[in-house]
N, C-alpha and C positions, 0 to 999 in steps of 0.2 A: 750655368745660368740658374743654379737653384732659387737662389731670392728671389730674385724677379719669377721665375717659374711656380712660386706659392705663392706669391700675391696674386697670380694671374688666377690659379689655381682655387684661392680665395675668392674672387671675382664669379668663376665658373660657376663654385658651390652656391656662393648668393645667388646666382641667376636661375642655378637650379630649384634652389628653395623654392624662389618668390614664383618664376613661371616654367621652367619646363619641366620640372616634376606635377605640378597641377593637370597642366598640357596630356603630360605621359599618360597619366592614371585615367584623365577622361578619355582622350584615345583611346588606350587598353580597355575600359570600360564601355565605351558609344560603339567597337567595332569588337565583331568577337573576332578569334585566333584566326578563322580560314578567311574572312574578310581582308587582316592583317598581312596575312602572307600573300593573298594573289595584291594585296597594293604594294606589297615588297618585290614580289615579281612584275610586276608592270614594268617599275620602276629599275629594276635590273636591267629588262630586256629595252628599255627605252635607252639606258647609257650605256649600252654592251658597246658602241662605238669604240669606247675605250678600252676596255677588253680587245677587242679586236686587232686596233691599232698596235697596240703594249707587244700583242703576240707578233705581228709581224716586224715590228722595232725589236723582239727576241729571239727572232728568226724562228720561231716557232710555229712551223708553218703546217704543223698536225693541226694544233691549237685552234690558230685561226681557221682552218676547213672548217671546226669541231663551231667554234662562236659562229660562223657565215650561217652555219645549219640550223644551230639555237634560231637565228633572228630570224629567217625564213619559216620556220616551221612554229615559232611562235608566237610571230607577228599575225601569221594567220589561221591556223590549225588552235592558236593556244589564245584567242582572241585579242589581239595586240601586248598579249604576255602577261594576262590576267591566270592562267593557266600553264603550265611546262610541260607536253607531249612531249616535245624534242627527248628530254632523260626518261622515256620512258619506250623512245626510239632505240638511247643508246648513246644520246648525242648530252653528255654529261655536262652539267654548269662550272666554270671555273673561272679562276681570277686572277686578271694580270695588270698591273698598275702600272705607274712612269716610275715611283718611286722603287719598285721591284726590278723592272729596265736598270735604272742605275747600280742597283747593285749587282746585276749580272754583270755589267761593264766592268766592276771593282771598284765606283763611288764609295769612299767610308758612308758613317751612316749621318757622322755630325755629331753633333752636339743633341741631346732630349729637349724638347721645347714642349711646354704647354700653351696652347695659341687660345685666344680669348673665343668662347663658344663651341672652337671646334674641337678643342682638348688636346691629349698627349700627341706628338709627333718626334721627327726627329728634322735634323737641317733639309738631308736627305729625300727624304717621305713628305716634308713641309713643299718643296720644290715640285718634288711630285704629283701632290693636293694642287697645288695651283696647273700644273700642266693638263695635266685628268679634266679637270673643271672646264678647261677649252674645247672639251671633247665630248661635254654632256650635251646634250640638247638642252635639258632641262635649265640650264647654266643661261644661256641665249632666253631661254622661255621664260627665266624668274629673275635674271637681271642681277644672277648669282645668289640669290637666298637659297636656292638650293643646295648651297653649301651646309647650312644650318639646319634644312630638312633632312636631308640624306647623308650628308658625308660626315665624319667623325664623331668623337664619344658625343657627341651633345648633339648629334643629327636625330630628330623626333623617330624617325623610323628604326633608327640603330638602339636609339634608346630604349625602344618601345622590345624590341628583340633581346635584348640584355637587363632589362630593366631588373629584375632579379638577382643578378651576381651583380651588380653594381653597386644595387643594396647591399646586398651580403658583406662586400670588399671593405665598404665602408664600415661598417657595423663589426666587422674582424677584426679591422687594420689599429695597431696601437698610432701608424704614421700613414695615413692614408695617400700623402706623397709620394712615400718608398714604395708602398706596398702597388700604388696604381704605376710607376715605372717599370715597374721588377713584372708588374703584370704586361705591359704594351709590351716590353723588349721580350720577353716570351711568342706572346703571340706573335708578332711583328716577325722574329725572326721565325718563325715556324711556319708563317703565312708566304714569306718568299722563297725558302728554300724546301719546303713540301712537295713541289711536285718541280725543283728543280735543283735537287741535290748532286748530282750530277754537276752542276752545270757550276757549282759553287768554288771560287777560287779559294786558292788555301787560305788560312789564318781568316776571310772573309767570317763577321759576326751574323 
């Protein structure tokens, strides 16, 4: 799906131009770094749901102890999770998605899609994004624009975190298409199989 995936691609950049790079910079600029991060934390511990779920749909049932601990101890100890006591108890933050689910099963990964706002995915992870979504709160609370707050490359909070290597990537890239795939399937694959390599069927990407 390349052409259509740079037109869409195309689409994005103009959107970034006109508003969520404006958006980013005031952000970045109206809130400084530690303001940033406990609204990145709130916001973590408010959709840990999903986290939770993911680990027990992985039978990873350390995991899940480990997230039930996170939300009790930082829903209240860490003021509804403006704050993280919990990693600091011991009880360390990690990430488990649907789309990570399916690739433990041995789902391929699909096809690379670039979806309008919410940027690079794959068929796989695309499935996943929508399954995850039903398991925010936040989803329910914003009538799903928190898809475009929070969740992928163009989520304000994600951008606002990476805002600097995304500059960079651009400003390097002679094909900023290739160079932003070659970048997601990197991460992407290093983000599912990190803490669960083990668990990785053969030949699985």
């Amino acid at each position: 799906f390349e052409t259509p995936n740079r037109v869409v691609l195309g689409f994005n950049q103009a959107v970034d131009l006109v508003v969520l790079d404006p958006v980013t910079r005031i952000y970045r600029f109206v809130l400084p770094d530690p303001v940033r991060r406990a609204l990145n934390r709130f916001f973590d511990n408010l959709n840990s749901s999903q986290v939770l779920v993911n680990d027990m749909l992985q039978l990873e049932w350390h995991d899940a102890w480990i997230c039930t601990a996170r939300i009790g101890i930082n829903s209240t100890l860490g003021l509804a999770g403006f704050f993280d006591p919990a990693s600091s108890l011991g009880f360390e933050r990690h990430v488990a998605d649907f789309g990570q689910t399916l690739a433990l099963s041995g789902a391929p990964s699909g096809t690379y899609l670039i979806l309008p706002l919410l940027g690079p995915t794959t068929v796989r992870d695309g499935i996943g994004l929508g399954v995850d979504a039903l398991l925010h709160p936040t989803f329910y609370a914003m009538g799903g624009y928190d898809l475009v707050f929070f969740s992928g490359t163009a989520g304000l909070t994600t951008r606002a975190r990476h805002f600097e290597e995304l500059k960079a990537l651009k400003e390097s890239s002679i094909d900023f298409y290739a160079s932003l795939r070659s970048g997601y399937y990197q991460n992407r694959v290093g983000g599912i199989w990190s803490r669960r390599e083990h668990r990785r069927p053969a030949g699985a990407p």
